[in-house]
Backbone as JSON, one array per atom type, in Angstrom:
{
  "sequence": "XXXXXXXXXXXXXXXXXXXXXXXXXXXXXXXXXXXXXXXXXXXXXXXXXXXXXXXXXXXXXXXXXXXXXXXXXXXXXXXXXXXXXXXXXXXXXXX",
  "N": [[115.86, 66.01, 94.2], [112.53, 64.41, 94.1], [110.36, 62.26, 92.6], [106.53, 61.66, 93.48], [104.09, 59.64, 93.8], [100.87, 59.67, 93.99], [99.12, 57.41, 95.8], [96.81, 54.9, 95.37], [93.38, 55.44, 96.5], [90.17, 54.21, 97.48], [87.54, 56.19, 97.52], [84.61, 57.86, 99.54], [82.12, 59.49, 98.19], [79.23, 62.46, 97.91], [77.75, 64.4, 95.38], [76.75, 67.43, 95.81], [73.99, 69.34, 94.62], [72.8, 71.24, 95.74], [69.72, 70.78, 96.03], [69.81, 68.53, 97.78], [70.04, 68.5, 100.7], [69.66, 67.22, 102.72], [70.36, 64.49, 101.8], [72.78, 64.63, 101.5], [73.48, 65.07, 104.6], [72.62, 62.59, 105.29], [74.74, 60.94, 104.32], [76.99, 62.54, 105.52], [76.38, 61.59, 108.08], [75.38, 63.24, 109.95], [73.99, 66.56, 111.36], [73.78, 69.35, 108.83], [75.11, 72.87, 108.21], [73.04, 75.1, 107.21], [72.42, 77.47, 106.93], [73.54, 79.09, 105.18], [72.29, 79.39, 102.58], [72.03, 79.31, 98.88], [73.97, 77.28, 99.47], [76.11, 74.83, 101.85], [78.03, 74.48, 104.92], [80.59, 72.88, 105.66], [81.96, 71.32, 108.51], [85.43, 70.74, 108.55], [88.66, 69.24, 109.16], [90.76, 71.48, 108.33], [88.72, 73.52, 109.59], [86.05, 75.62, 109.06], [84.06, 74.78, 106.28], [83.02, 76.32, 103.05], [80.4, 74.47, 100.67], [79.81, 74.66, 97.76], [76.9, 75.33, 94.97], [77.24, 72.07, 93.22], [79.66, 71.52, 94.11], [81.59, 68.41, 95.52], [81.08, 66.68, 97.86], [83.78, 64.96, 99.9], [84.48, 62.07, 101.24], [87.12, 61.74, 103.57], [89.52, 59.23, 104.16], [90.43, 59.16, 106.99], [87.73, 59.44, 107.98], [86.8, 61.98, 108.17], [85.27, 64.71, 106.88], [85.2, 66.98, 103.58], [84.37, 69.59, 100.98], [84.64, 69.45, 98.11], [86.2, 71.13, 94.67], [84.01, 70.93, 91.58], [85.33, 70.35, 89.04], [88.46, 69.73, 89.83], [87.76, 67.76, 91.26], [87.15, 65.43, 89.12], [89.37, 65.79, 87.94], [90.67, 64.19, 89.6], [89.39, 61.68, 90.57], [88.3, 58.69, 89.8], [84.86, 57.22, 88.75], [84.39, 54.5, 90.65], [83.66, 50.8, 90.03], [81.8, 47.88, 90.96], [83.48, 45.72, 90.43], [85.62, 46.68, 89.44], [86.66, 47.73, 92.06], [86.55, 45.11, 93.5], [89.13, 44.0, 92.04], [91.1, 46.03, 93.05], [91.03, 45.1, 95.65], [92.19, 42.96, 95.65], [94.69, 43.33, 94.46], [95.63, 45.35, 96.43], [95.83, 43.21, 98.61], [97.68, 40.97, 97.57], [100.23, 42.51, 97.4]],
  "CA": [[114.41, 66.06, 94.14], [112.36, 63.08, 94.09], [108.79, 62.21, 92.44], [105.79, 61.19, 94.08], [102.69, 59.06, 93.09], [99.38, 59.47, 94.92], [98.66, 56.02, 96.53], [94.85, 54.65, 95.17], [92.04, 55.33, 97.55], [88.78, 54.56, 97.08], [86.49, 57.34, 98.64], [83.43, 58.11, 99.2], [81.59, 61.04, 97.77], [78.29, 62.66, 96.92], [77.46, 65.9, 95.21], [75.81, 68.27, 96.24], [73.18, 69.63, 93.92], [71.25, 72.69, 95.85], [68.45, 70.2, 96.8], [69.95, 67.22, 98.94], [71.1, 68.3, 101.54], [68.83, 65.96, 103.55], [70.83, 63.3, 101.48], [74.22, 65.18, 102.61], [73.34, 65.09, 105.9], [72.52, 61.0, 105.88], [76.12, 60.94, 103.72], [78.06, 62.87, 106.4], [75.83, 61.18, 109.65], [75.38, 64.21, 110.92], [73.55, 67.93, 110.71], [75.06, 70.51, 108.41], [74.55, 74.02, 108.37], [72.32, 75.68, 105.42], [72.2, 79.09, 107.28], [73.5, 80.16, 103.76], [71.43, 78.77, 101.5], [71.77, 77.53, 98.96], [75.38, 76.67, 99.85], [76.09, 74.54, 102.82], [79.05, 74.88, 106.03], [81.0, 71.94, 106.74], [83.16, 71.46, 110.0], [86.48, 69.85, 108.1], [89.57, 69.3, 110.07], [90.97, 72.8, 108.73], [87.93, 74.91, 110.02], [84.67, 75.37, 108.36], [84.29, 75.49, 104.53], [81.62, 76.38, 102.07], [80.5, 73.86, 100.19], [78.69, 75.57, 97.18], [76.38, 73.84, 94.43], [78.1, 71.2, 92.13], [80.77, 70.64, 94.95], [81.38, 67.25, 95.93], [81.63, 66.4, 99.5], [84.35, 63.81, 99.77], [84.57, 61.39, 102.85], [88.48, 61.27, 103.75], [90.54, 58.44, 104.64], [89.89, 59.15, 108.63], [86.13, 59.77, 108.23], [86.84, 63.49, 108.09], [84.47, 65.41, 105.5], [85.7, 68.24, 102.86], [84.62, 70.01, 99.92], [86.07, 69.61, 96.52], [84.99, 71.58, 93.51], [83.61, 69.76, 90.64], [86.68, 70.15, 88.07], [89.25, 68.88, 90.75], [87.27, 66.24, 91.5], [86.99, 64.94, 88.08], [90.18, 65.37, 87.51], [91.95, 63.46, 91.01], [88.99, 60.36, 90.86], [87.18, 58.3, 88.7], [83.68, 56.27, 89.71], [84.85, 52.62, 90.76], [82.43, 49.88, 89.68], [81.86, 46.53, 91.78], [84.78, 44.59, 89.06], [87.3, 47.58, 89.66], [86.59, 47.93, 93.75], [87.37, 43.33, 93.92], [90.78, 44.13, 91.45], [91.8, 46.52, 94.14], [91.24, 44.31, 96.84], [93.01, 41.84, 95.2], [96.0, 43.88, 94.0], [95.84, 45.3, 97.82], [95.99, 42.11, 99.58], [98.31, 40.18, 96.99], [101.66, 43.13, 97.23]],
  "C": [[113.9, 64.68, 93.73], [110.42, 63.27, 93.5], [108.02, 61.17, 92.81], [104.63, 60.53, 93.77], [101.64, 59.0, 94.07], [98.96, 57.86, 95.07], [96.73, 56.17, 95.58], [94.78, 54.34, 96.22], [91.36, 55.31, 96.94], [88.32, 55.6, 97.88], [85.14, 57.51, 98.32], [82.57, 59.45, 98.66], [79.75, 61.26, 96.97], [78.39, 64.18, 96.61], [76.41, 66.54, 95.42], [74.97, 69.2, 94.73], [72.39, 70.99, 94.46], [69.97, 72.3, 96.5], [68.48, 69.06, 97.5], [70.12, 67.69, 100.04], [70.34, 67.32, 103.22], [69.76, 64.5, 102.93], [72.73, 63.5, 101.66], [74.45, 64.42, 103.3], [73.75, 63.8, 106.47], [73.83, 60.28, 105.32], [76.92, 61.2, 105.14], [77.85, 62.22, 107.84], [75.71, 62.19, 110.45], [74.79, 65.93, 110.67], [74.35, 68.69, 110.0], [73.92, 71.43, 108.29], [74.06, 74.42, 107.17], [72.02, 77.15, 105.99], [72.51, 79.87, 105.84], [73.56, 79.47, 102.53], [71.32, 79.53, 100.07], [72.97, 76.7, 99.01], [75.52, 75.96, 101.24], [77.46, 74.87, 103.4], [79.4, 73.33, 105.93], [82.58, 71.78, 107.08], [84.45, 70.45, 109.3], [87.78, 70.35, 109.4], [90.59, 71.02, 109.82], [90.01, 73.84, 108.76], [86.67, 74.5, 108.94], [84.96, 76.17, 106.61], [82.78, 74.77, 103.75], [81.44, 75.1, 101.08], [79.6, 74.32, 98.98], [77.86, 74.41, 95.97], [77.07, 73.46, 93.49], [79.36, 70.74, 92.39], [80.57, 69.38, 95.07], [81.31, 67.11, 97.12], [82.29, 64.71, 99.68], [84.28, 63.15, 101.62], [86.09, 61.21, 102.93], [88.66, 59.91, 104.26], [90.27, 58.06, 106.26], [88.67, 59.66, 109.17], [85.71, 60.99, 108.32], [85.92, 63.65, 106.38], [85.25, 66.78, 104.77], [84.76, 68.02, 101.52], [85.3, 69.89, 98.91], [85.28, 70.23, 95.29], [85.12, 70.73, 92.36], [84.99, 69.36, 89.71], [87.85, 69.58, 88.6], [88.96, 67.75, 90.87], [87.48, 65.18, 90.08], [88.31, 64.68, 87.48], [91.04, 64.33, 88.34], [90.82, 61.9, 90.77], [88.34, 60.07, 89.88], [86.23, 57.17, 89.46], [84.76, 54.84, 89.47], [83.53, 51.82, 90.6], [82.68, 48.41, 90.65], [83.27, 45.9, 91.24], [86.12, 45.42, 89.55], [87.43, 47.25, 91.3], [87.36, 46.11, 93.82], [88.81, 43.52, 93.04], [91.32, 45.3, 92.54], [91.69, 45.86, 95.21], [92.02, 43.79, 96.75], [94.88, 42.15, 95.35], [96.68, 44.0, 95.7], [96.9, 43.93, 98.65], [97.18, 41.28, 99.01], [99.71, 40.83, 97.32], [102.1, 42.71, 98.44]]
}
């Protein structure tokens, strides 16, 4: 057996609150469904999933969108600031 370390990504993400989803929308580039309001639908690569309020909606890696609920989230990322984002470039580009 062998152990694994999650690679750093930055990603993008906003949360959803109940009352953006006009600021979703201009997040994901594209309509999402609010047929069941006040939770939104979105089309992720496995199938459609609820996104309810205080989810995040993360941007993947290959521009794919998902759901994450708040406590996951908090625990897998932390905000990057301008100073952190140029030390990962750096680190990046330098290995």
């Amino acid at each position: 057996m062998a152990k694994y370390r999650k690679k750093p990504v930055v990603i993008e993400a906003i949360q959803f609150n109940g009352e953006n989803q006009s600021d979703v929308a201009e997040f994901m580039g594209e309509m999402i469904r609010t047929n069941f309001f006040p939770d939104i639908l979105i089309e992720t690569l496995e199938g459609t999933m609820k996104a309810n309020i205080g989810d995040y909606i993360i941007k993947g890696v290959k521009g794919e969108f998902y759901p994450c609920k708040p406590d996951i989230f908090e625990a897998t990322y932390e905000k990057v600031n301008d100073e952190n984002k140029s030390r990962i470039k750096r680190r990046k580009y330098n290995d």
